[in-house]
N, C-alpha and C positions, 0 to 999 in steps of 0.2 A: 308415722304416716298419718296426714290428717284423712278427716272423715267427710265423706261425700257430701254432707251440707255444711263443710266449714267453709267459709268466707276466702282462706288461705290458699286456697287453691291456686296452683301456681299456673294453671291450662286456661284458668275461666277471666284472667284478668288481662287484656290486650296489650301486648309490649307492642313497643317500637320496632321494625324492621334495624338490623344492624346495618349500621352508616361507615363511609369512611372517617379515621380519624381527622382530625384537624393536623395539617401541614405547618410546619414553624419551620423557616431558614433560618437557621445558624451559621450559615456560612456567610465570610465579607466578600464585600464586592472585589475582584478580581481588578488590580489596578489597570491602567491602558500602556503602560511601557508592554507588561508584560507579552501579550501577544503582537504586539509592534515589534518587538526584539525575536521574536519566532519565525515572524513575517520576513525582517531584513535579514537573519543565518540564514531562511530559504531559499531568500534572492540571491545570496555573495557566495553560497555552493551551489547554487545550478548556472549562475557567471564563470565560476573557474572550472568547472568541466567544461564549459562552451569555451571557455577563450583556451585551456588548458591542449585540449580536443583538438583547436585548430591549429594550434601551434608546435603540435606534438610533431619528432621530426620521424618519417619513413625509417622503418630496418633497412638497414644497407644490403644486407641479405635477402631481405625479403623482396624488396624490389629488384635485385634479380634473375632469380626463381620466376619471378612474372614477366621479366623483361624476353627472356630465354623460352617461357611459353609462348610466348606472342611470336617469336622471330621462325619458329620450326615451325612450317605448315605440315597438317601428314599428309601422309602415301596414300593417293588414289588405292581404292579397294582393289583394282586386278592389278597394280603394278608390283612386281617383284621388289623385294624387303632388300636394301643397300646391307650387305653381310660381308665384315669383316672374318678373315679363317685365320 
């Protein structure tokens, strides 16, 4: 431990505030196909769900289950219910 009149003093001698270090890129520049070819796979699947989507054909089934809803109207609330015995 030094002595209160030595020189060495590690409190009595002004440092520098700590800085950030110095930044160096190591990394290479990033060619331009690259996100060009990211861009057009984006474009050629959101094309084939749209052209896919419209092209797609109805369930035969399903439309008609809808066709069948649409053709029964209901029963007025006080009319009596059409019962088969």
């Amino acid at each position: 431990m030094a002595a209160h009149a030595s020189n060495d003093d590690v409190h009595t001698d002004p440092q520098p505030p700590p800085g950030l270090p110095d930044i160096q890129d190591e990394a290479a520049d990033t060619p331009m196909w690259v996100p060009a070819l990211g861009l057009a796979l984006f474009v050629l699947a959101a094309l084939w769900l749209v052209i896919s989507s419209a092209f797609d054909a109805p369930d035969p089934g399903e439309a008609t289950l809808e066709g069948e809803a649409t053709l029964e109207a209901p029963a007025p609330a006080g009319a009596p219910a059409d019962r088969e015995h």
